[in-house]
C-alpha positions as a Python dict, from the first residue, in 0.01 Angstrom:
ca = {
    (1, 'X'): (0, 0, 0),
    (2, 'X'): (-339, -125, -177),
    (3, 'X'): (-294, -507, -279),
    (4, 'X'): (-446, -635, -575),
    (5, 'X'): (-486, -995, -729),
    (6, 'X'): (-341, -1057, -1018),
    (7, 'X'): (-547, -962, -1365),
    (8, 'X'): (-454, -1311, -1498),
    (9, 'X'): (-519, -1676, -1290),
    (10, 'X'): (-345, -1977, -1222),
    (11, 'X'): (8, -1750, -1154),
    (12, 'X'): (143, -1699, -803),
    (13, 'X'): (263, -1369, -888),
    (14, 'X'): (53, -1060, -709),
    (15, 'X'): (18, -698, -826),
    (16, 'X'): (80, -418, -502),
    (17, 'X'): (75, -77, -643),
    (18, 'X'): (274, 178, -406),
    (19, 'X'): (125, 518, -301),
    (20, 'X'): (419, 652, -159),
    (21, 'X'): (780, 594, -50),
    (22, 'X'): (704, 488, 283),
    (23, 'X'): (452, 213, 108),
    (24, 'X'): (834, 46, -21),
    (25, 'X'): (964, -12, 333),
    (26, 'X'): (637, -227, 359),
    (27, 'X'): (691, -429, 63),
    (28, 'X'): (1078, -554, 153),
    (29, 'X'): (972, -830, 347),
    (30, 'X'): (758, -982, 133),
    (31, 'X'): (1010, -950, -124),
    (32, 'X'): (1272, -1140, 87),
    (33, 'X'): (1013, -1383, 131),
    (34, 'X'): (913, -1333, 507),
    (35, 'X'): (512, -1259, 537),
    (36, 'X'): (438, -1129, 890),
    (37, 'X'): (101, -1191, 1025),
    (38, 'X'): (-63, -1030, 1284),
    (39, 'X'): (213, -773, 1388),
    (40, 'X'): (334, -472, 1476),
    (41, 'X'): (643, -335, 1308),
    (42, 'X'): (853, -38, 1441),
    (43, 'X'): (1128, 71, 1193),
    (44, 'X'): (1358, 396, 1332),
    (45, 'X'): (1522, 598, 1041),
    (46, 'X'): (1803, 809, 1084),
    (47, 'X'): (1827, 1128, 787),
    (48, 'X'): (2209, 1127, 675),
    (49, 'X'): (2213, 1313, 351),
    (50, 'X'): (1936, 1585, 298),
    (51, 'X'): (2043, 1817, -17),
    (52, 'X'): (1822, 2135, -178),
    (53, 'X'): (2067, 2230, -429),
    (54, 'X'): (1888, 2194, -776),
    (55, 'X'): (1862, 2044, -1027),
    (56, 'X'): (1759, 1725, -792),
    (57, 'X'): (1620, 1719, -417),
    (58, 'X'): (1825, 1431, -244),
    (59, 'X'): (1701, 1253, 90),
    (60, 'X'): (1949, 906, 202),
    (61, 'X'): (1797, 741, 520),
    (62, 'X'): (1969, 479, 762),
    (63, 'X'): (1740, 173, 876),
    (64, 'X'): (1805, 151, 1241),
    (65, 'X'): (1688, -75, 1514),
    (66, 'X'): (1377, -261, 1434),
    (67, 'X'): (1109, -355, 1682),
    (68, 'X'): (848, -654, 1598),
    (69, 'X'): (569, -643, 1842),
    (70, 'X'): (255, -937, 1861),
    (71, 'X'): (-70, -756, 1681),
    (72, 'X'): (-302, -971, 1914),
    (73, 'X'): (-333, -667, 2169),
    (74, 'X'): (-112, -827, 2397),
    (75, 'X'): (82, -513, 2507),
    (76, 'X'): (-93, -195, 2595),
    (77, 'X'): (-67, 111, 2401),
    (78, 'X'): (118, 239, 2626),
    (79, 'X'): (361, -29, 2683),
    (80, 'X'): (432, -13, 2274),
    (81, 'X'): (467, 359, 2282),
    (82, 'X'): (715, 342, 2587),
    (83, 'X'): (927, 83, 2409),
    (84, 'X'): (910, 223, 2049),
    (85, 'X'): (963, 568, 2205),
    (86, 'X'): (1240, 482, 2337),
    (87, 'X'): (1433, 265, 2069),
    (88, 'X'): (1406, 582, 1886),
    (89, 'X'): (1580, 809, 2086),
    (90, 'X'): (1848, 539, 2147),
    (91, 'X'): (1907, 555, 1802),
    (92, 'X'): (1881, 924, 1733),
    (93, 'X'): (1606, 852, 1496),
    (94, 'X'): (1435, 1169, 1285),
    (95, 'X'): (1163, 886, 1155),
    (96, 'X'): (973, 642, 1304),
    (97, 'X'): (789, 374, 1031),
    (98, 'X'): (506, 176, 1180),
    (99, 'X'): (335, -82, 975),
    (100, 'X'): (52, -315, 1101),
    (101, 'X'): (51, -688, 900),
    (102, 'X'): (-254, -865, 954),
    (103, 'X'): (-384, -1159, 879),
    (104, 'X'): (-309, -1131, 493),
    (105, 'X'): (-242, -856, 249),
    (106, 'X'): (-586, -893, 125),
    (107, 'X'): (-768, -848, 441),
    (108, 'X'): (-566, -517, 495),
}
């Protein structure tokens, strides 16, 4: 997700132009008003409707557990990987979204 200001001033409005799918999961907190800094965000999706038939490809997703880890390097890799790894196979998961906020959307 690439953040840009606005093209006009004085609004409080910003512009985020998605590059992909995966970019939306991103932007739903911000839309419900939360604005995580400096974390580590561990969404598990579960595939529950995956159709070929034409004339349209359908894929339906279900959110799962969601793990919200400090960004400040307070956890090893390792201890993040064990604990992510394993929320996901709790949950049966065929998708695992990680997102990184930092400070603000600009910095990123």
């Amino acid at each position: 997700m690439r953040h840009r200001q606005p093209h006009y001033s004085g609004g409080m409005e910003r512009e985020f132009h998605l590059d992909n799918l995966e970019d939306t999961l991103l932007l739903i907190p911000h839309l419900l008003g939360y604005y995580p800094q400096q974390k580590i965000v561990v969404l598990a999706l579960r595939k529950i409707l995956d159709t070929e038939s034409a004339p349209v490809r359908q894929k339906l997703y279900q959110a799962g557990p969601l793990l919200l880890f400090p960004g400040d390097n307070s956890l090893s890799a390792a201890q993040l990987a064990t604990r992510s790894i394993q929320m996901l196979i709790d949950f049966s998961a065929d998708i695992a979204v990680v997102a990184w906020y930092g400070k603000s959307s600009v910095a990123m």
